[in-house]
C-alpha positions in Angstrom: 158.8 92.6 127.6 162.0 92.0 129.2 164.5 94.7 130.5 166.9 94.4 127.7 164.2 94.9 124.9 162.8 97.7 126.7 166.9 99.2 126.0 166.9 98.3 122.7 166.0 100.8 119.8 162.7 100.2 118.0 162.3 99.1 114.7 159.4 99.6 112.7 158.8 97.4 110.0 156.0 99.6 108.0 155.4 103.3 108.1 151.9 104.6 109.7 151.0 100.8 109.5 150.3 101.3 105.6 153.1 101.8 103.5 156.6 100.7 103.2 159.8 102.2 105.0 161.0 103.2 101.4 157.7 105.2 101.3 158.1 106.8 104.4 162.0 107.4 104.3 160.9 109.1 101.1 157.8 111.1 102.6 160.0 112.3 105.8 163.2 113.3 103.8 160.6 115.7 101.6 159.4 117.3 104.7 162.7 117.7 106.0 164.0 119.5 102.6 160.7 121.9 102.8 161.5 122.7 106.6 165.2 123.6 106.0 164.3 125.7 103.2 163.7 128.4 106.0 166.8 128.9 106.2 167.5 130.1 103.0 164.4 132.4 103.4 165.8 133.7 106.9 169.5 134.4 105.3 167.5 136.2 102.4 165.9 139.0 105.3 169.5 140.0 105.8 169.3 141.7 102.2 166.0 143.7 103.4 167.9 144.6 106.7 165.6 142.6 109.1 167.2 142.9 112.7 168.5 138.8 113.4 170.9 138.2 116.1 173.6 135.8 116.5 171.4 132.8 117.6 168.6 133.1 114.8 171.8 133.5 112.3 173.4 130.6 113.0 170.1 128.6 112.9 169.6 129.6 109.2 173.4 128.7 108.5 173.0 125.5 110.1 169.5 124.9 108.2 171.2 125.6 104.9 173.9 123.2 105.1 171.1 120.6 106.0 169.0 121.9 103.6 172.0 120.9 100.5 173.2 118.1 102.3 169.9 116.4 102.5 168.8 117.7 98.8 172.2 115.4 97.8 171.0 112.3 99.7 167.4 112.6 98.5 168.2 109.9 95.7 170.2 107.4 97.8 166.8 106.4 98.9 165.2 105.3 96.1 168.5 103.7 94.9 168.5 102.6 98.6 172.6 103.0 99.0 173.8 101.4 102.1 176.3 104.2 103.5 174.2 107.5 102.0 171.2 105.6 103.6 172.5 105.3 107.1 174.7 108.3 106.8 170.9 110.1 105.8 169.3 108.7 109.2 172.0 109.8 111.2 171.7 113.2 109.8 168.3 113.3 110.7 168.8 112.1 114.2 171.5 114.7 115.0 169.0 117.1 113.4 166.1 116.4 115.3 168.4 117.1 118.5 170.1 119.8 117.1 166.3 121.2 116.6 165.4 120.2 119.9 168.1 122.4 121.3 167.1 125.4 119.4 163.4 125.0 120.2 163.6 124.5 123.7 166.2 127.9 123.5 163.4 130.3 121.5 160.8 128.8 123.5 162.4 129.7 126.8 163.2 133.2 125.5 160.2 133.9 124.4 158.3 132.8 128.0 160.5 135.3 129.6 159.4 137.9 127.2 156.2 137.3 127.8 156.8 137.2 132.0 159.2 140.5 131.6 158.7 143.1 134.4 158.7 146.8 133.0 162.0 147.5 134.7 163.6 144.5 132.8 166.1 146.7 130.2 168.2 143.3 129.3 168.5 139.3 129.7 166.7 139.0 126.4 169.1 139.3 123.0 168.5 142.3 120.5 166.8 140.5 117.7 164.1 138.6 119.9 163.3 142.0 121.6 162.8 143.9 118.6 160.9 140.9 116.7 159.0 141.1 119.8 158.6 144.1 120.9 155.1 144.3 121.8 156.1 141.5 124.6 158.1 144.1 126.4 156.3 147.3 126.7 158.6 150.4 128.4 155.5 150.5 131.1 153.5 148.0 132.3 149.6 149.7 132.9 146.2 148.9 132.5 145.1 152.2 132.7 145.9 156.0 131.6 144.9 158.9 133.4 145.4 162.4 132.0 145.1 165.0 134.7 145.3 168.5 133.3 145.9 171.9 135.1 145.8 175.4 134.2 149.7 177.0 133.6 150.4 180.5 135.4 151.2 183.1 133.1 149.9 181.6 129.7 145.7 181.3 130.2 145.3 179.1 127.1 147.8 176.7 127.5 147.5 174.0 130.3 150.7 171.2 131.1 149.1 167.8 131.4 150.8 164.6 133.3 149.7 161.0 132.4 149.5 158.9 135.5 149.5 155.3 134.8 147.3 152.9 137.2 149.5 149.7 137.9 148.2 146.5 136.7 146.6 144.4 138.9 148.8 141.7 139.2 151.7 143.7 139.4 153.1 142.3 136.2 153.1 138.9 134.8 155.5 136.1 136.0 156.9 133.0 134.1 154.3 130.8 135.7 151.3 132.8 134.5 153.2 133.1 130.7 153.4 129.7 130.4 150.0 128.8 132.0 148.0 131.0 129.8 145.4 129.3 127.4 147.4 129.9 124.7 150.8 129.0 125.8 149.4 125.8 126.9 148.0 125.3 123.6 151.3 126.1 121.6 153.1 123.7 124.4 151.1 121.4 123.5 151.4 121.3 119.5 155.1 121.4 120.0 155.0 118.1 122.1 153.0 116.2 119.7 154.7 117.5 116.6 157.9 116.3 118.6 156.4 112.9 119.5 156.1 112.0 115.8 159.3 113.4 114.8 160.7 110.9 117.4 158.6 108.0 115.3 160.2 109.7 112.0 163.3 109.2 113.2 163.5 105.7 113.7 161.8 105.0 110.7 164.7 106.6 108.9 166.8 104.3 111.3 164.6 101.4 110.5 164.9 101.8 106.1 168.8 102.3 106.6 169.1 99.3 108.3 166.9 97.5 105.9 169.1 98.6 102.7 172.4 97.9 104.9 171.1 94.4 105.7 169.6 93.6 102.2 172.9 94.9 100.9 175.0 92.1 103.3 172.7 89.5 102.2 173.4 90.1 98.6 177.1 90.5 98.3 178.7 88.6 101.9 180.8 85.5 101.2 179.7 83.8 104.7 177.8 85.6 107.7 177.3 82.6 109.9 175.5 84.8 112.8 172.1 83.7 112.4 170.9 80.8 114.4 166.9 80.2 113.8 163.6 82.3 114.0 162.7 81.8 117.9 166.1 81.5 119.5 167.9 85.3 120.3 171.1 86.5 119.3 174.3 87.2 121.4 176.4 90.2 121.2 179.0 88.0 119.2 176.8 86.7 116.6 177.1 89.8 113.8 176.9 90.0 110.2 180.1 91.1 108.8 180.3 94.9 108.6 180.9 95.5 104.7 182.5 98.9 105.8 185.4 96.7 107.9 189.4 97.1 106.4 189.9 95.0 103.5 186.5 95.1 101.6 185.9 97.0 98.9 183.0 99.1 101.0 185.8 99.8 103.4 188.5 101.7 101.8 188.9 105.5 101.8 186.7 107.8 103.6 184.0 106.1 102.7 185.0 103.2 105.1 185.7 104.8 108.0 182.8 107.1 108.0 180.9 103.6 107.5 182.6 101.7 110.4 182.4 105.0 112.8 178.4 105.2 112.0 178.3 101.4 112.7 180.2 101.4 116.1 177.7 103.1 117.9 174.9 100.3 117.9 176.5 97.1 116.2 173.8 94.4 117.2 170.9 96.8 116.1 173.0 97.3 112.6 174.7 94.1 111.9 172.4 91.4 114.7 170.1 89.2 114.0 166.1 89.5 115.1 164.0 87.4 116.7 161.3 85.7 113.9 162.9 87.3 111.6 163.0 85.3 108.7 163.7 87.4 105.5 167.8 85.8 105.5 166.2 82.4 104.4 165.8 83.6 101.1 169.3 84.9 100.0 171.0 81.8 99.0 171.8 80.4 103.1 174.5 83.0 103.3 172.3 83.9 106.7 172.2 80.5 107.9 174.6 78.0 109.7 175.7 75.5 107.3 176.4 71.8 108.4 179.5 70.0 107.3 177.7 66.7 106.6 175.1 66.0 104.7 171.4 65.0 106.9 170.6 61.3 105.9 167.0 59.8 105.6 165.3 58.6 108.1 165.7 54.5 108.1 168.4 54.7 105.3 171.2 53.3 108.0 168.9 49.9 108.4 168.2 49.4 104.7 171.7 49.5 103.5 172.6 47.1 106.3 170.1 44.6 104.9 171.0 45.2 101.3 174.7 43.9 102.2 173.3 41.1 104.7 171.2 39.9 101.9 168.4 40.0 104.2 166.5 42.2 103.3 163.3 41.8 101.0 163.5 40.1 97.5 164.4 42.7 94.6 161.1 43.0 92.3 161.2 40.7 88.8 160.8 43.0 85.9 157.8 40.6 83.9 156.8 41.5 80.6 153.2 40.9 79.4 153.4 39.0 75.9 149.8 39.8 75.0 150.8 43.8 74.7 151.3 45.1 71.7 155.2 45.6 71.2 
């Protein structure tokens, strides 16, 4: 694979191998709604007066406005819209970063809970130490030791002092919280749950593209960018964005959102692919057109002979008396 494929963005044609990209847009927007509904359930604890701190609030804000905002853009998929369909993949992309943020934030929070010394009062936020209390015990010991002693002046009373026996290890560090079996474990989930949300995400790339394109292909006048099945693309040779200034896709808001979402990655939106072969069937709008018609094979040498009157004898039309008229 050369250096400049390697840059460019993937795109799947099937989802899993087995279904369609319409499937799996559809299959990956319904997990999406079910894992921003959390947020709703998160806002919800404020009413039973569950201790959330700034961070954890604004992470069920943001997954609320996701959560309505991809609920809206659920049925642009099976209508397969070309803006709400690309507007839909880059929501999901910005998500999965914006997730990625707040996952590597908790997840860094909650290894230094785990690591905290016992003289460690602060560095963690209110609602995380609360939530997670058991992380940060006021003293760190392994053992207990009651030693009791009798009190002058009162026989039957005795003061007692607990003396607690240091751990062994004289407290936990980050290295050993993250290197336990079961931070390793949860490390690991995360990564592959994260490796197929990057898949996810350019399958939603992949089906917006596909509605964009079959959208081009069905109402462009002329898109002369696409050359033949084996021969690559330039930078120059691009469909013609139905979001640009003038069309009817390009007016309003609508438009520029269109054309902004567009600028980022023209040729993967609006470029032609190698072998790719699904523009032969829309009526040649994909294809170059040439302004004279291709002639026959031999048909140049013919005609000369017909007007030389050299060339062979034209066939007598005979008519057979004995059949039956």
């Amino acid at each position: 694979m050369a250096a400049a494929h390697m840059l460019e963005i993937p795109r799947p044609r099937t989802f899993l191998q087995k279904m369609s990209l319409r499937t799996g847009a559809e299959i990956i927007t319904f997990l999406q709604v079910i894992n921003k509904a959390s947020g709703v359930y998160g806002l919800l604890a404020l009413l039973t007066g569950a201790p959330i701190d700034g961070w954890q609030l604004s992470m069920y804000l943001y997954s609320t406005v996701a959560l309505v905002t991809t609920t809206f853009l659920y049925k642009h998929i099976r209508l397969q819209s070309p803006l709400e369909s690309v507007l839909l993949a880059h929501l999901y992309a910005l998500d999965s970063v914006i997730n990625a943020l707040y996952t590597a934030f908790f997840g860094v929070a909650w290894f230094y809970a785990l690591a905290s010394h016992p003289d460690d009062k602060g560095g963690l936020s209110p609602g995380l130490k609360d939530n997670a209390g058991f992380t940060s015990p006021k003293h760190n010991v392994t053992q207990v030791d009651v030693i009791a002693e009798p009190t002058e002046g009162l026989p039957s009373g005795q003061s007692a002092v607990a003396v607690g026996q240091g751990a062994a290890d004289g407290g936990a560090g980050l290295g050993n919280a993250v290197f336990q079996s079961g931070s390793i474990m949860s490390i690991s989930l995360i990564s592959a749950f994260w490796a197929l949300r990057v898949y996810f995400v350019f399958v939603m790339l992949a089906f917006a593209r596909q509605c964009l394109r079959q959208h081009i292909a069905a109402n462009a006048s002329s898109a002369a960018w696409y050359t033949s099945n084996n021969m690559q693309t330039s930078a120059n040779d691009l469909a013609e964005n139905p979001f640009a200034e003038g069309k009817e896709e390009g007016s309003g808001w609508r438009g520029k959102l269109g054309r902004v979402m567009l600028s980022g990655a023209p040729k993967y939106w609006l470029g032609a692919d190698e072998g790719e072969d699904w523009m032969r069937g829309v009526g040649g709008k994909f294809s170059k057109k040439s302004t004279q018609l291709e002639q026959p094979i031999g048909f140049n040498e013919r005609e000369r002979r017909r007007r030389a009157g050299t060339g062979p004898p034209v066939p007598q039309l005979k008519i057979n008396p004995e059949l039956p008229r």
